[in-house]
Each structure stands twice: as C-alpha cells, then as structure tokens.
C-alpha positions in Angstrom: -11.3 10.1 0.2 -14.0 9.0 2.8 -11.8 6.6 4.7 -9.1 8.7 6.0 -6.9 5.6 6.6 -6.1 5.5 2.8 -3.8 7.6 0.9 -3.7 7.9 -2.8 -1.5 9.5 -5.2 -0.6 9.1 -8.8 1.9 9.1 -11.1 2.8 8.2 -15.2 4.1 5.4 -16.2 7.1 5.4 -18.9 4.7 5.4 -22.1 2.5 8.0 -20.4 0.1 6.5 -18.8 -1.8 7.0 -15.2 -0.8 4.7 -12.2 -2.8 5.6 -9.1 -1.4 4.1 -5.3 -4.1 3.4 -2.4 -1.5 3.6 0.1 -2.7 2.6 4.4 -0.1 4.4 5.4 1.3 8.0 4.8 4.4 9.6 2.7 5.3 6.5 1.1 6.5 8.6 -2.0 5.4 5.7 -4.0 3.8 8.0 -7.2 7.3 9.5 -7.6 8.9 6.3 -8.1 10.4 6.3 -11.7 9.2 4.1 -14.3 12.6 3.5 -16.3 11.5 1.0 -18.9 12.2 2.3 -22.5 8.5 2.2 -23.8 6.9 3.6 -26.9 4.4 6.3 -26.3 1.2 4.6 -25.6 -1.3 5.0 -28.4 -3.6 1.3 -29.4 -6.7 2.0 -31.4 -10.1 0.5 -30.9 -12.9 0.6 -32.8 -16.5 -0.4 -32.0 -19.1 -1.9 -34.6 -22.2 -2.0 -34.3 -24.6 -5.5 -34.8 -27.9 -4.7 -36.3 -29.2 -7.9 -35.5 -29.2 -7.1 -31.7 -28.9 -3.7 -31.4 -25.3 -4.3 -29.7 -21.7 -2.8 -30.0 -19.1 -5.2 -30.3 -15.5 -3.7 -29.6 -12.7 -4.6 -32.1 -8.8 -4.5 -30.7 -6.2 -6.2 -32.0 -3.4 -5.1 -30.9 -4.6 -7.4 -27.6 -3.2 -10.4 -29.7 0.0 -9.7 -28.1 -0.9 -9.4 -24.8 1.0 -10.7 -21.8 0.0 -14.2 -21.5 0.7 -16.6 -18.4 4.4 -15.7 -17.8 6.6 -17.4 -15.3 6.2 -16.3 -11.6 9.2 -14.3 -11.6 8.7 -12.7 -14.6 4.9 -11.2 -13.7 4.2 -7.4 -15.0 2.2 -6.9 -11.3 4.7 -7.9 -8.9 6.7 -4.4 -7.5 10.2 -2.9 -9.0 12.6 -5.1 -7.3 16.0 -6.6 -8.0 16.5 -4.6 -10.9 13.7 -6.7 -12.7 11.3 -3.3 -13.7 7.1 -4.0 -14.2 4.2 -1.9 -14.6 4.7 -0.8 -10.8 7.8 1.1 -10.4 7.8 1.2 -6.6 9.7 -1.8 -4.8 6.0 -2.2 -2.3 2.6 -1.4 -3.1 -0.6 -2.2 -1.2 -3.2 -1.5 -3.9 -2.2 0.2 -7.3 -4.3 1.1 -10.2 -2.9 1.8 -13.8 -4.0 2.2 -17.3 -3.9 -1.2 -19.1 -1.2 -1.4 -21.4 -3.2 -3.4 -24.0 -6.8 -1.9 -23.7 -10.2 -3.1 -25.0 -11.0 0.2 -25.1 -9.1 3.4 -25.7 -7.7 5.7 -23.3 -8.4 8.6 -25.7 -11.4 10.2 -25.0 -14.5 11.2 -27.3 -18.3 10.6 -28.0 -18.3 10.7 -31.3 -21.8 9.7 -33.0 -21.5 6.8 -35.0 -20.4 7.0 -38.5 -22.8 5.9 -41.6 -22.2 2.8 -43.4 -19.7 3.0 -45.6 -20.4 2.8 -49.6 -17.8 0.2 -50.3 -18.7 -1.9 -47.1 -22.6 -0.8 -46.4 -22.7 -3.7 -43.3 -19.9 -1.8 -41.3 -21.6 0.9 -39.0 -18.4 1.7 -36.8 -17.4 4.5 -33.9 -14.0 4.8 -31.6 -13.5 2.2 -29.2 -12.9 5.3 -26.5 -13.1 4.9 -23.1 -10.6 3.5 -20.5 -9.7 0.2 -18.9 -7.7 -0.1 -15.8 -5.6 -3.0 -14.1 -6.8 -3.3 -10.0 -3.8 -5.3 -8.4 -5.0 -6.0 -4.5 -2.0 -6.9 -3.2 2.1 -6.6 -3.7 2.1 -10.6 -2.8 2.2 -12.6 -6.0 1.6 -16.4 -4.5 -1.6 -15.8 -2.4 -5.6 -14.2 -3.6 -8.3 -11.9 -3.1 -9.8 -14.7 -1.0 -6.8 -14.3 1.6 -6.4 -10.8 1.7 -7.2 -9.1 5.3 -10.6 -7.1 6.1 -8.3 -4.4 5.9 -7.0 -4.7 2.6 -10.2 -5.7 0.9 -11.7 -2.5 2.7 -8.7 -0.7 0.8 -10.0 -2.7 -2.5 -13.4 -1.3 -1.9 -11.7 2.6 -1.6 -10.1 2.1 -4.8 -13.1 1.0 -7.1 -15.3 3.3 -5.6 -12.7 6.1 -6.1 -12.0 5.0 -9.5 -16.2 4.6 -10.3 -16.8 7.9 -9.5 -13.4 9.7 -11.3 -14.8 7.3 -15.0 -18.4 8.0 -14.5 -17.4 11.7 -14.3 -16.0 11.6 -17.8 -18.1 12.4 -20.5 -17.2 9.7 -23.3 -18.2 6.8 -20.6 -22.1 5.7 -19.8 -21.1 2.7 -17.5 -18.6 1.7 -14.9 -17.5 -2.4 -14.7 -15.2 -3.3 -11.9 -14.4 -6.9 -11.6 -12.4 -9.7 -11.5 -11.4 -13.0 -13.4 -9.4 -15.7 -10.9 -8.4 -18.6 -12.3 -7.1 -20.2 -16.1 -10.4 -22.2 -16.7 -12.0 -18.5 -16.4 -9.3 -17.3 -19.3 -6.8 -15.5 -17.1 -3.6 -14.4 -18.2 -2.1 -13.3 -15.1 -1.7 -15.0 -12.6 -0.9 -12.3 -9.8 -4.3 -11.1 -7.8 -5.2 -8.4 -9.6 -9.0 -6.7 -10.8 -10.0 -4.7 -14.1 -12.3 -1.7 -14.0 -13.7 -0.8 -17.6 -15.2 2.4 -18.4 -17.5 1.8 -21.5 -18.8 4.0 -23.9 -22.2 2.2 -23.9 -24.2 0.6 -21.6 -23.6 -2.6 -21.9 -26.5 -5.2 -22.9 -26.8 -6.8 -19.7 -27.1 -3.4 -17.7 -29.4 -2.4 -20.7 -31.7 -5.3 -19.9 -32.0 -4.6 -16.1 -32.7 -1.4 -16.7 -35.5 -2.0 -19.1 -37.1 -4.7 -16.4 -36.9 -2.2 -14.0 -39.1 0.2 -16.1 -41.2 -2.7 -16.8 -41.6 -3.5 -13.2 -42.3 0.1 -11.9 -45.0 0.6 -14.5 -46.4 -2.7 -13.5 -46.4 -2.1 -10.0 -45.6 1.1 -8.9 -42.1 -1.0 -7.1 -38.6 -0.7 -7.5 -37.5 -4.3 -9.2 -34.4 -4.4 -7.0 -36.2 -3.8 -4.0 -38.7 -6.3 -4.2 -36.5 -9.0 -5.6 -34.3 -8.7 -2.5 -37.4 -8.8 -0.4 -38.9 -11.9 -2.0 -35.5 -13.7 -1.6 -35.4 -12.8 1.7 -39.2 -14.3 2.6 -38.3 -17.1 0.9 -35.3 -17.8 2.7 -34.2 -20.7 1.4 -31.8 -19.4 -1.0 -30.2 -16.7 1.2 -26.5 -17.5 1.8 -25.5 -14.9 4.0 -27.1 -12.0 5.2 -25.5 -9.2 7.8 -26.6 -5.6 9.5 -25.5 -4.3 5.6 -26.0 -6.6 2.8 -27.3 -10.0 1.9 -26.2 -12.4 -0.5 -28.5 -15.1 -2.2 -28.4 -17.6 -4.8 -30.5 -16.5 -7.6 -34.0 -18.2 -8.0 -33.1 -19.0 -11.7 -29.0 -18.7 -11.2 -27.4 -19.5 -14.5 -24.1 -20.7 -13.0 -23.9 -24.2 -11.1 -22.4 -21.5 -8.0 -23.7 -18.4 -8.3 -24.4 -15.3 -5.7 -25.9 -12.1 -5.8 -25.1 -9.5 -3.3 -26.9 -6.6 -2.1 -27.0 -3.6 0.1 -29.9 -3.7 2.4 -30.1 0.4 1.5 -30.2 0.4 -1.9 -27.7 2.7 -3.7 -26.9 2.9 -7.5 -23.4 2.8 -7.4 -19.8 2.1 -4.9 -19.0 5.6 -4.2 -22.6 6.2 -2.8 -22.0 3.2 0.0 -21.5 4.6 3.0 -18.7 3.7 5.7 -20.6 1.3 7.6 -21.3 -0.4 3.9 -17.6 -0.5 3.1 -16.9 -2.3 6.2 -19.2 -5.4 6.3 -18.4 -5.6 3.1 -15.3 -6.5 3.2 -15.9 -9.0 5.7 -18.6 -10.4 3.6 -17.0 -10.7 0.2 -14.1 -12.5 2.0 -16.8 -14.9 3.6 -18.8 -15.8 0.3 -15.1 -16.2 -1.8 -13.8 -18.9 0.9 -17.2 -20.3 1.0 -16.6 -21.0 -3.5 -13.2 -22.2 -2.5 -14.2 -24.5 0.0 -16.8 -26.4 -2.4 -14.7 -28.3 -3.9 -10.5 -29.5 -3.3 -9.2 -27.1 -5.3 -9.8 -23.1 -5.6 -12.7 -22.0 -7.5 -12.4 -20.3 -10.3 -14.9 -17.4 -10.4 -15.5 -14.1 -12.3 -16.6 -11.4 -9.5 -18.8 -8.8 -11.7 -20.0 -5.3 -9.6 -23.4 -4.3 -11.3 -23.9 -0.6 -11.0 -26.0 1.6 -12.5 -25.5 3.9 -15.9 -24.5 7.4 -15.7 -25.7 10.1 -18.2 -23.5 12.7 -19.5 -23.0 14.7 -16.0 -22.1 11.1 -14.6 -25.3 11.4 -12.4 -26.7 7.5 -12.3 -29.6 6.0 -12.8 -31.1 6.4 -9.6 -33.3 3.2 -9.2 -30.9 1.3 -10.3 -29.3 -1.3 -7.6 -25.8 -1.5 -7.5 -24.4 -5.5 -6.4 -22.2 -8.1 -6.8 -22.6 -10.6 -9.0 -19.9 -13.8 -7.8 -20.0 -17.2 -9.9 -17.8 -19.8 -10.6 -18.0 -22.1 -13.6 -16.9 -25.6 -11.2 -20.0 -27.4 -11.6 -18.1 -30.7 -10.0 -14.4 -31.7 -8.9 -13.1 -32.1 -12.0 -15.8 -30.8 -14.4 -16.5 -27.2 -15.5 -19.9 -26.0 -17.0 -18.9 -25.2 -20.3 -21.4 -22.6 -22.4 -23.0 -24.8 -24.8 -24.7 -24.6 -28.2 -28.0 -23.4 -26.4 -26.3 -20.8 -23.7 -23.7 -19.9 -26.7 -26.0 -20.0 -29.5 -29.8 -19.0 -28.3 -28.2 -17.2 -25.0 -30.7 -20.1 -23.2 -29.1 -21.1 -20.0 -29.4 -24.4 -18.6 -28.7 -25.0 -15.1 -27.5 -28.4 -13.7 -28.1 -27.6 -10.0 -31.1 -26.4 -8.3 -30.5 -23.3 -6.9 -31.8 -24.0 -3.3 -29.2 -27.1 -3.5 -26.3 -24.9 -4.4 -27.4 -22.4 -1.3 -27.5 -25.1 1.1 -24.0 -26.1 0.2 -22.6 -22.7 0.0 -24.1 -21.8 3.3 -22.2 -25.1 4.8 -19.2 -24.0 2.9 -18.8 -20.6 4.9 -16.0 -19.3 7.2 -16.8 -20.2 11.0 -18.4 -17.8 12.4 -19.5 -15.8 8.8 -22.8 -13.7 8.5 -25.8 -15.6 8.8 
C-alpha cells in the first residue's frame, strides 16, 4: 500500500466470506483469528429490474428484511470478539476492518450478464443479477464515540482502506462504479449504531454519477472546459460560499445546495478517483474531513446526522476511469433546525424538485463559524 504505516491482511469469515484488517501496526495476526460462529454458507440473491420510465435499475433484495436492526450496545455485530460474545470481527482489537456484508443489496457473486427480455407471462419485467459487492467499513474498535472523534491518524487509515478497496472493486469486471460512504445517525435510517462506512460496488453507474457525467460532456463541448474544474474555480472567485480551503482541497457549500447543510469537497489537482490521491492528498484530508464533520456537529446541540457520499468517477471494463471525471466528497446533513429535519417532500420525492429552506451563502457563513479552532481557512 502507499502508506507504509498500514498493514493489511485478510481472512474468511465462518460463512465464507472476505474480512480485510488495516492494521497501524505490524504482526498483529489479526486475519488468522477464527471466526467460530456456526453460520450457513453465504449465498442471498438479488435481482435488478430495470424502469423504462427513467432508464434506471432498481435493485430488488429481500432477504435485507431481516437485517440487523438497532440492537443493544452490548449486543453490536461491529464491536471485536471479546468475552466470549463472537461478531462479524473475530479478533478481540481491530483499528479499521472491512468485510463482506452479511445481508447485501447486491450480490457477492460475480457476473455481467446482459439483461434478460421481458418475460411472455409478465412483458413489464426486464430483470438481470443483482451482482456486485457491498462491504461494511468499521473505523474504529470503539463502539461509544464517531468518525467525527477519530484521530488524523486513524481517519488517514480510513482513507487507505477505501482507496485500497476502490481500486481492488473497480478492478472487477461485473462492477462500473465504486460508492464509499457513510450514514451517521437514526433520522438518516441507520441500523447500527457502531461507527462504521459501506462501500458498494455497482453493476451500473448509478443515475446521479450518470448525470454528472453527461454535464460534463455537455460542458466540454460547450466550452472546450472540464466542468469540475471550472465549477471549483467559480466557487472559489466567488468566495462567499467557501467553507474551508487548505494547500490540498477545498470545501464549499453548493451554489444551489439541496440540503439545508450541505458541502462539497474537492482536490485542488483533480483526480477521478481515491487511489489516484497522492500522499500529501491523504494527509490534509484527514485533517479536513475531521474539521468540516465537527463543524455539522457543532451547528446545532446535538450531533448531526449526515450521509457522507465519495463521488468518483466510472470505470470501464479494465477498471480504467473516466478520466475527467472529479472525484469528491459530498457531506450533508438533513438538520434543517434544533429540533426539525428537512423531510423529502411530495415535490423532492415526487418530481425529484428540491426546495431549499436556507440560502446557501447563509448556511456557509455558519458552517465557517462552526469550525474547529484553528481549521483550514
């Protein structure tokens, strides 16, 4: 791995799958810790169908129904083996740990196949696997604390681990995009509460991707620019909505955010994906994620809850990306007030029209007075 300071090894799990340790330290033997849990062989199924209507896949799984869902603190599936009590991580210590989610949106088998007609009997059902892979990110061995107090050091570990992970998915032939990213929070829908990540490796590129991509094209025949490029540069004349900006990166509030708190952040050198950041990348960002998630925290009197989505670019079927694409962060929270969330509405749900309650510029202002002491500027 590019930093040399982290150590990863992997193991299986009882029911076969893959459980990968970022270790900062040597020989912790960690991957040959035995998982001794009498589990099934693990085999879900998936399925995606495809909507006409917007040219979209929608993935089907229900074995997710039964799911894990908010379980007492000392009955967590992410905490370490300890005590006799035995989770998903069979080693008594971890510092960050990756494994195959036990109830998948999308397969761990892999497979491109094409899609399959419409059926006779059902001519509306235009259906394909639901292959790919979707992967659990715990950040820390800690249940009762979050990202947002994790060290420079460990988010730097974090930062190994999805870019590590981005580059071993977009390698595999059944997956087109990489999606690492986080949920904090039960307004959000979380169901467990331990600080923890999800990486998804899709067999599509999902619609939002799709519809960056297509503006960029749009943009570069228009004008000959890179879209990324120029929308970072007009932030940055403007000013006004900047939040932070360091050496590395810079992080803004939208010009037309969605979100009542919501931050873009982007590499100053524009690159299309995490493994292509290089070292001195990796390191401000970790100091600067921290910054902009205890800035959402300290908006309000209780912790934000947020989604933290990494944009990077598609990858064709040698997992080479989409070059112009820029890869960034994408940090919001749903809080619009103490007390009140922004809930998605019969025109965001409906129409997919978003109505904003906050100016952006306002929401910068206070999110630049929200920052650590001492944080980028």
């Amino acid at each position: 791995m590019r930093n040399r300071q982290i150590f990863r090894s992997s193991g299986r799990l009882a029911d076969g799958r893959e459980i990968i340790y970022y270790d900062e330290s040597p020989d912790t033997g960690r991957a040959a810790a035995k998982d001794r849990r009498p589990l099934d062989p693990f085999t879900p199924a998936a399925e995606l169908r495809y909507d006409p209507l917007l040219g979209e896949w929608v993935a089907l799984a229900a074995h997710r129904q039964n799911r894990t869902f908010l379980p007492p603190p000392d009955q967590c599936p992410l905490d370490p083996t300890r005590g006799g009590r035995h989770t998903e991580i069979p080693a008594d210590d971890y510092d960050v740990v990756v494994f195959e989610n036990r109830f998948p949106s999308l397969t761990a088998a892999p497979g491109t196949a094409p899609a399959a007609p419409a059926a006779p009997a059902d001519p509306a059902i235009m259906r394909r696997p639901g292959a790919g892979r979707c992967e659990v990110v715990c950040f820390t061995a800690d249940h009762d604390t979050s990202f947002a107090d994790l060290s420079p050091r460990r988010v730097r570990t974090v930062i190994e681990a999805w870019a590590d992970r981005s580059a071993a998915l977009a390698a595999r032939p059944d997956i087109a995009h990489v999606y690492p990213f986080e949920n904090r929070g039960v307004e959000i829908g979380v169901t467990l509460q331990h600080p923890h990540g999800q990486i998804y490796g899709y067999p599509f590129v999902p619609p939002r991707i799709a519809r960056m991509q297509e503006a960029a094209r749009a943009h570069r025949a228009r004008t000959g620019g890179n879209l990324f490029d120029d929308v970072v540069a007009d932030e940055r004349k403007a000013g006004v909505r900047v939040v932070a900006e360091g050496e590395h990166w810079v992080a803004f509030v939208p010009a037309a955010a969605r979100w009542p708190y919501e931050v873009r952040l982007f590499p100053l050198r524009r690159v299309p994906s995490l493994p292509m950041l290089d070292d001195a990348q990796r390191d401000e960002l970790a100091r600067i994620h921290l910054d902009l998630l205890r800035a959402f925290d300290a908006l309000f009197d209780t912790p934000a809850p947020y989604i933290s989505a990494w944009h990077q670019a598609p990858v064709d079927t040698s997992g080479t990306p989409d070059a112009d694409f820029a890869a960034h962060l994408q940090l919001f929270t749903l809080r619009r007030a103490p007390g009140k969330l922004k809930y998605l509405a019969g025109s965001e749900s409906g129409m997919a029209a978003w109505i904003n309650d906050i100016a952006p510029e306002d929401a910068a202002r206070r999110l630049r007075a929200s920052l650590p002491s001492g944080a980028a500027s």
